[in-house]
N, C-alpha and C positions, 0 to 999 in steps of 0.2 A: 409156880413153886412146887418143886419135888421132895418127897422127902425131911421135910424141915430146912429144905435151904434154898436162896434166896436164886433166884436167876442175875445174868450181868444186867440185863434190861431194869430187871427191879432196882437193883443194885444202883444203877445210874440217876436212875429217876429220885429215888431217897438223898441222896447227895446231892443231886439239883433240888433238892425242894417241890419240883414240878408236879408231884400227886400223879395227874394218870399218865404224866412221859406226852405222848405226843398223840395224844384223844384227838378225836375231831371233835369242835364244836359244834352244833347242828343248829342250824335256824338265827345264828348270831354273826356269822362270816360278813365279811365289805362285801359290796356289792361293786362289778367292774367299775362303774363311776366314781365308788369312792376309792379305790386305789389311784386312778389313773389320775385323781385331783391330789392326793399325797405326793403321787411320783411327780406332776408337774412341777408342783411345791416346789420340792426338793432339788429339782432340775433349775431353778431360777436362782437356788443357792450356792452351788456350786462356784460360780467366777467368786463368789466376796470368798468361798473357804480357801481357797489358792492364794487370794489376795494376803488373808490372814493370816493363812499358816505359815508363807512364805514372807511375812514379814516377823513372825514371833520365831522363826529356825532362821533366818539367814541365808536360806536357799531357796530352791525354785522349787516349787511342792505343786502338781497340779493335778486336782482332783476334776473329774467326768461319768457322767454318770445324772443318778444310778438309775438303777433296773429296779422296780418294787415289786411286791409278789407278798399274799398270804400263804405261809407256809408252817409246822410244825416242827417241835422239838427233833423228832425222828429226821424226817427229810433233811431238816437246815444241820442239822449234827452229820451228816454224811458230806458237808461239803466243807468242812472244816478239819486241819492237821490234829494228832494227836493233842498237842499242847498249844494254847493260844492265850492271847491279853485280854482280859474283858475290864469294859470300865462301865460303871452301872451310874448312870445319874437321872433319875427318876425324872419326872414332872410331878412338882408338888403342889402346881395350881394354874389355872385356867384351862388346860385340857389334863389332867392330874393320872397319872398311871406309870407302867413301867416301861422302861427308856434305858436302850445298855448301846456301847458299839464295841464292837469284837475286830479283833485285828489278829494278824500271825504275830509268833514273837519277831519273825524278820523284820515285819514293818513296825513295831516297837521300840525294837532298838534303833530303824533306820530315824525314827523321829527322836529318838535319845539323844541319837551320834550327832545330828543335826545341831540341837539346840545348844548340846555341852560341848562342840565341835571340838569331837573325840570318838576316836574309830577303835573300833574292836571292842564296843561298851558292853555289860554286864546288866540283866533287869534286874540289881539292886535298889534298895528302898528309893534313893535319888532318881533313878530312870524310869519309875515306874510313879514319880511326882511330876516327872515333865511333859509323860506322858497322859496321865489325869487332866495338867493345865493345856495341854491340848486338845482333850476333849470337851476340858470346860469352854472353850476356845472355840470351839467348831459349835458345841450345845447354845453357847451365846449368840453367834452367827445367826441358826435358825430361830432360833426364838424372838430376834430382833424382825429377821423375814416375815417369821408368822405373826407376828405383831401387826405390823404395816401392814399383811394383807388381807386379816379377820380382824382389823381392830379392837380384838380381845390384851389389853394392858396389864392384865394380874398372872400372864403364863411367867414360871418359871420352873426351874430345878436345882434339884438337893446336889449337894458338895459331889464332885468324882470318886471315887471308892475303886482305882486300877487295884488289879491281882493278875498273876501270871499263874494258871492253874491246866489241868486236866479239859477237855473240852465236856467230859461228862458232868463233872459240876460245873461248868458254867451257869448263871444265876436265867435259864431262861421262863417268858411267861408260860403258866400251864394253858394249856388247847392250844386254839392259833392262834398265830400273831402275825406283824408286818414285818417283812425283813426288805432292807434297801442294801442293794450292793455297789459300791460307789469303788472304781476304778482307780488308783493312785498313782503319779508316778513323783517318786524323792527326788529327782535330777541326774541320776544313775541311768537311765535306759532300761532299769526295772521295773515291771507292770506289778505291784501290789494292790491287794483290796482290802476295803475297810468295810465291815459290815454293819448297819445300824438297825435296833430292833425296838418296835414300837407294840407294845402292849395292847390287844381287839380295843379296849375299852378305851384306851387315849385315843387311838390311830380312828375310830369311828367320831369322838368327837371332834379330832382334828378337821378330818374329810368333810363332816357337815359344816363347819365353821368357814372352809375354802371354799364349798358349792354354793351356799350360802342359801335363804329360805326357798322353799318349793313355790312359785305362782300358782295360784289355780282361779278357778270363776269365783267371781264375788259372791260372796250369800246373802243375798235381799232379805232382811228382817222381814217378820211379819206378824201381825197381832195389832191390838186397838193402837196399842201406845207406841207403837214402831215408828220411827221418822227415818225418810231417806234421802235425798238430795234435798238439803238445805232445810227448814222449818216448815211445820203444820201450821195454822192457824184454823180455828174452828175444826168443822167438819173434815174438811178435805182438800182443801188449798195450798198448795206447795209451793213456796217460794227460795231462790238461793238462799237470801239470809234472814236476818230477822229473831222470830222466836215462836216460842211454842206455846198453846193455851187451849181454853177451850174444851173443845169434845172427851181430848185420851186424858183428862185431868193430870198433864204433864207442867211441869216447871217453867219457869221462865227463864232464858239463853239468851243471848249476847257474846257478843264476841267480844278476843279477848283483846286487851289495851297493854300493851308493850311502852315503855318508855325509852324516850331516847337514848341510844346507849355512844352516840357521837358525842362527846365533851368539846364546845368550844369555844377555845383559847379565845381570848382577848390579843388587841395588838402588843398589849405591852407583855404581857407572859408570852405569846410569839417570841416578841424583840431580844426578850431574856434568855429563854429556850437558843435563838439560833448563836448566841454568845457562846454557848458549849459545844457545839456540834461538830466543831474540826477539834475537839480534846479528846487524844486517846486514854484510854482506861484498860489495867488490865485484867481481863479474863483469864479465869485456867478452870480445868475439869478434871475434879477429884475424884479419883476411882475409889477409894479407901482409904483406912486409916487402921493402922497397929500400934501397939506397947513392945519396946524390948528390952532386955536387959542390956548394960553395957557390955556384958562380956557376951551376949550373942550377937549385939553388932560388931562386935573386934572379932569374931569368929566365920564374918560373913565371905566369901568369897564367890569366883564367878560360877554360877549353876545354882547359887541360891534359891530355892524358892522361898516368898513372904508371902505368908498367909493375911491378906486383911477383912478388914470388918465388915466387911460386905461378904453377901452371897449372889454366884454367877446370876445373870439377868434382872438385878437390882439396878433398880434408877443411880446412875450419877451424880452427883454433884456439880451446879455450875456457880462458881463464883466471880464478882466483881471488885476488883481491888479487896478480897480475901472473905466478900458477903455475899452471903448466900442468897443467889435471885433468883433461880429456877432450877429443873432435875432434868433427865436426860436420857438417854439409850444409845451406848455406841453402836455405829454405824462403820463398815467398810466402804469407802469413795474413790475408785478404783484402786488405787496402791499405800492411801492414805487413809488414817481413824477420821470420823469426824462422831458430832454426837448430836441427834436430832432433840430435840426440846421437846417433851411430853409435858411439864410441868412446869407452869409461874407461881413462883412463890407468892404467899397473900401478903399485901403490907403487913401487916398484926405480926405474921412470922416475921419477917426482915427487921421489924424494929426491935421485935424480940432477939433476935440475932444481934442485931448492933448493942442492946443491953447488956 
């Protein structure tokens, strides 16, 4: 700063929020293994977003890629046009931090045109809704991936929040972060990209979640009352099972007694049971559920978006003949939704339901 006034650098940085612009972290950076287990991620995800995206636009969308890489405000702001889309959908739990994907306005509107199939579209309020529901789209993709592959159940993210802004305010994290650059093409024969940016602090506990625990050598207890393979008795006597007594004035152990968890059927609950088993019954899978007015459903027409009561990466609903028996996580199955079963509902709820 000269003079009482402000430099453009400063100038940017206050607009983004970002405090030091494009600092380096020091001591806090990924380490090459845990990018290259992001970037694999990432690479596994790819066929289901094509499958996705090209079934919620109507055309052939196929995404490749990406390339990941820790980079900075400064660096990553150099490789992006004056004006761009950012859609910010955070993670608000299980790996919890900040989460945006940046797109040109080309590829914006090319996913507008798509959906509303309407050429020459405009990023008005509507196109920049369809565009949000395709990033909630693609954010649910991964999140169902990373699901399945750290068996962490509680990941999710906040509603999309698309803007068509300045690349200087774009909402990036301060110091470094992860940026993935994923290859696009709309069915045009044009190579657009979409860039996805993940917050040090998500993107590290992502990476340890995918590495998953470090091995090392066992550490042999040791002191009076220490036991190690299987029980002490007395002085010194080590057997696999048993129990402990004697010398280290230790407890008594036993092992533990499980009960059968196989139920079984009698012949005549059999005989009864196989009486139903050729009767169909119908299933369906509830995404959500809204209120509207009359005169906003007589107002509805095609390009709608409906907001429901659910938020992106919430469990499903699976219902039987209209009761609720278990929850869910949609899944992509090559060109088809299906929805894998995370949750069986407990009696006590179901009868609660049917009350």
């Amino acid at each position: 700063m000269s003079e009482g006034a402000l430099s453009q650098a400063e100038i940017d940085a206050l607009l983004s929020g970002g405090g030091g612009g494009g600092a380096e972290v020091s001591g806090d950076g990924l380490e090459s293994g845990e990018i290259t287990a992001i970037e694999n991620f990432l690479k596994t995800t790819v066929s289901s977003q094509s499958s996705g995206i090209s079934m919620m636009t109507g055309g052939t969308v196929t995404f490749s890629g990406p390339s990941v890489s820790e980079t900075n405000r400064d660096a990553f702001l150099d490789l992006l046009p004056d004006k761009v889309t950012s859609v910010k959908i955070d993670f608000t739990a299980g790996f919890p931090g900040e989460h945006l994907f940046i797109m040109t306005e080309e590829t914006a509107k090319s996913i507008a045109s798509l959906m509303n199939k309407e050429e020459n579209i405009s990023l008005d309020e509507m196109a920049m809704s369809v565009v949000a529901e395709t990033v909630s789209q693609m954010a649910g993709t991964e999140i169902t991936a990373l699901t399945g592959k750290t068996g962490n159940k509680s990941i999710a993210s906040a509603s999309p929040e698309a803007v068509n802004i300045p690349k200087a305010t774009v909402p990036l994290p301060s110091g470094n972060f992860v940026a993935a650059v994923y290859d696009v093409n709309m069915g045009d024969g044009a190579d657009q990209k979409i860039w996805e940016i993940i917050g040090l602090s998500a993107a590290k506990a992502m990476a340890a979640a995918l590495i998953g625990p470090k091995s090392g050598p066992a550490v042999q207890p040791s002191g009076a009352g220490a036991m190690g393979m299987g029980a002490m008795n007395g002085g010194g006597g080590a057997g696999m099972g048993g129990f402990m007594n004697g010398g280290g004035g230790g407890s008594y152990m036993q092992p533990v007694q499980f009960p059968n968890l196989n139920h079984q059927m009698n012949s005549r609950e059999q005989g009864n049971i196989g009486l139903l088993m050729d009767v169909y019954m119908e299933m369906t899978v509830e995404l959500g559920r809204t209120r509207k007015l009359i005169k906003e459903i007589l107002t509805m027409g095609e390009g709608t978006i409906i907001e429901l009561d659910k938020l992106a990466g919430e469990p499903v609903d699976i219902l039987v003949n209209h009761k609720l028996i278990a929850k869910g996580e949609v899944v992509v199955i090559d060109e088809n939704f299906g929805v894998r079963v995370t949750e069986i509902v407990s009696p006590q709820e179901r009868l609660s339901e049917v009350g």
